[in-house]
C-alpha positions as CSV (number, residue, x, y, z in Angstrom):
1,X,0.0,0.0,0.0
2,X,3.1,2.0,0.9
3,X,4.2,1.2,-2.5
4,X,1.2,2.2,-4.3
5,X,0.8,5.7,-2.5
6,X,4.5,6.8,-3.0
7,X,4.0,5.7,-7.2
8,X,0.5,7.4,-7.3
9,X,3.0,10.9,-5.2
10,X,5.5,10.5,-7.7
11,X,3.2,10.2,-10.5
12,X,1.5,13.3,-9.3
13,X,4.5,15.0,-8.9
14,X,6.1,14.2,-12.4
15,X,3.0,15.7,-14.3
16,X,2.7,18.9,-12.4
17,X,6.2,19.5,-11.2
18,X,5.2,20.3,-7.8
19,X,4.3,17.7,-4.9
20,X,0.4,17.4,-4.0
21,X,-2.0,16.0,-1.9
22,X,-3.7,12.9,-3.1
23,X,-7.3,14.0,-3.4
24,X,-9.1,10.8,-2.3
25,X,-8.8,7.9,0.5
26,X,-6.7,4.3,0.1
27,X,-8.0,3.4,3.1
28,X,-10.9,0.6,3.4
29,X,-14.5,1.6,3.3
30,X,-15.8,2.4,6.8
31,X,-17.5,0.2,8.6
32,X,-21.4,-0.1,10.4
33,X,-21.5,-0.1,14.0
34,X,-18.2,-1.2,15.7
35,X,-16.4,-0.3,18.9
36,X,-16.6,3.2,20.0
37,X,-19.3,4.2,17.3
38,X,-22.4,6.6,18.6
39,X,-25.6,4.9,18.6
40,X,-29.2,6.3,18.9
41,X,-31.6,4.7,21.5
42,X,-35.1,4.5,19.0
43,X,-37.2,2.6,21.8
44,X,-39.4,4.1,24.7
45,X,-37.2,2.3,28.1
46,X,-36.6,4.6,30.6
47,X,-32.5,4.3,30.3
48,X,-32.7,5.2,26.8
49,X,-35.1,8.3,26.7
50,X,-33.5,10.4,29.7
51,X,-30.9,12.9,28.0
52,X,-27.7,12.6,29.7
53,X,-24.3,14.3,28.3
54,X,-23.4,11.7,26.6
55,X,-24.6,9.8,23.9
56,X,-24.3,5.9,24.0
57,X,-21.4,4.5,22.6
58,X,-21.4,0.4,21.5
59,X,-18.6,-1.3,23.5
60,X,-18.7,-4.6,21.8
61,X,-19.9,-6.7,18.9
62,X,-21.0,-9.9,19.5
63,X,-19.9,-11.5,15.6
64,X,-16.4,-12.7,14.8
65,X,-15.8,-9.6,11.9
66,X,-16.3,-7.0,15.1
67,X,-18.5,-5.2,12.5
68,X,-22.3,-4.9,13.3
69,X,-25.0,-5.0,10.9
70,X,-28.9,-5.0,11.0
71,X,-29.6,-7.6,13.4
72,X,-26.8,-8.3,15.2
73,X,-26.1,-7.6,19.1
74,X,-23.8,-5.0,20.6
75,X,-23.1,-3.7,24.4
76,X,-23.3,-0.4,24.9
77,X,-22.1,2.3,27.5
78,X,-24.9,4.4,28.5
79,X,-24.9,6.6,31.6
80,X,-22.4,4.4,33.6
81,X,-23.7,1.2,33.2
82,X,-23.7,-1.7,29.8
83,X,-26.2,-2.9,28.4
84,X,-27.1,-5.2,25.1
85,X,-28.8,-3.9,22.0
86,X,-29.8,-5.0,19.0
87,X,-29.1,-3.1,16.1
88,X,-32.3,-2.0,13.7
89,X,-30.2,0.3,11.3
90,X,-27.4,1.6,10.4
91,X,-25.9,4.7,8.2
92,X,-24.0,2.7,6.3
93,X,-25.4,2.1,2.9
94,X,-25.7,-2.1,2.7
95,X,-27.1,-4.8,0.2
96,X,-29.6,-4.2,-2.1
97,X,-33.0,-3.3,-1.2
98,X,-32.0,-2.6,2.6
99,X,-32.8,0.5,4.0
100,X,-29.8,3.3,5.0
101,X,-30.8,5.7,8.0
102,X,-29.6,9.0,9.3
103,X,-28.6,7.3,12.0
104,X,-27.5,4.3,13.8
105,X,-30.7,3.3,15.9
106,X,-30.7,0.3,18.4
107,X,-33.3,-1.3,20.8
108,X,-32.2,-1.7,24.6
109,X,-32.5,-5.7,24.8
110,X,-32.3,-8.4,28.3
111,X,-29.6,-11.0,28.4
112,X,-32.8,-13.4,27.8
113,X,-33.8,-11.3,23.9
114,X,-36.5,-9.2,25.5
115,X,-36.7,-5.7,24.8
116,X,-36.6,-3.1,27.4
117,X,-38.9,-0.7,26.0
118,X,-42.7,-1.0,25.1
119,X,-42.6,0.9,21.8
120,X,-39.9,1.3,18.9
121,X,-40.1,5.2,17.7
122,X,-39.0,5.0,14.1
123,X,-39.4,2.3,11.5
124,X,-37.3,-1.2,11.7
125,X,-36.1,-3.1,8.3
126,X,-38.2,-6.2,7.3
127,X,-34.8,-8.1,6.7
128,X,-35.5,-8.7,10.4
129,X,-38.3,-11.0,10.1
130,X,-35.9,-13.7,8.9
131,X,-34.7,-13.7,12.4
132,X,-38.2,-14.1,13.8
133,X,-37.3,-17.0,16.3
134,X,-34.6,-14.9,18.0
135,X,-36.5,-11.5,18.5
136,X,-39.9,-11.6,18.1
137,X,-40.6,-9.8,20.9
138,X,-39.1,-7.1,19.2
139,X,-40.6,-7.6,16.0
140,X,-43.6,-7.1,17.6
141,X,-43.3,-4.1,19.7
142,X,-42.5,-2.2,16.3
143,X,-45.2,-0.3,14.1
144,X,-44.0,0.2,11.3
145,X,-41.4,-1.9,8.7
146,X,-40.1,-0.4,5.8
């Protein structure tokens, strides 16, 4: 990579005479929800709605990549303590015909799968009705699926 950034310098350099700035990233795409990312609280439990200074922050991702997408678990830090969440949608554009939001929402979940909240605020992908067995409980608390 070192190799191919120093040839694309001197390549930039030998046409204009002058050294520059490469204009675009060699880095890997960025990823969905992994450690240290912001996440947005979308259901009504009473840890999630209080505003507090900070916003919550996923510790963990329970999946071997360390990457979470739509439907996997995470712990977050939120005010002080750790909880588990399940993850209804990310920024980060994904597969065809999957839904990209503003922002990356979760749902407060119990060791056991059940949610902590009564009500999800904002719609949840129907990609997550393949995982019915798992979290139905949370499938069923939302109101709308887009």
């Amino acid at each position: 990579m070192a190799l191919l950034r120093k040839g694309l310098g001197l390549l930039l350099t030998h046409l204009s005479g002058k050294p520059q700035q490469l204009p675009f990233s060699l880095s890997a795409a960025c990823a969905a929800i992994q450690k240290m990312s912001r996440v947005r609280v979308v259901d009504n439990s009473p840890l999630g709605n209080t505003p507090h200074h900070r916003p919550a922050k996923c510790i963990h991702v329970y999946n071997k990549t360390g990457v979470g997408k739509v439907g996997d678990r995470i712990l977050l830090a939120i005010k002080g303590q750790k909880k588990k969440a399940l993850i209804i949608g990310h920024k980060m554009p994904g597969p065809r015909m999957m839904p990209r939001f503003d922002s990356n929402n979760v749902v407060l979940i119990e060791d056991n799968g059940n949610p902590t909240g009564t009500r999800i605020k904002v719609p949840v992908p129907s990609s997550l009705r393949r995982l019915e067995g798992e979290y139905s409980k949370v499938l069923a608390i939302a109101q709308k699926f887009v």
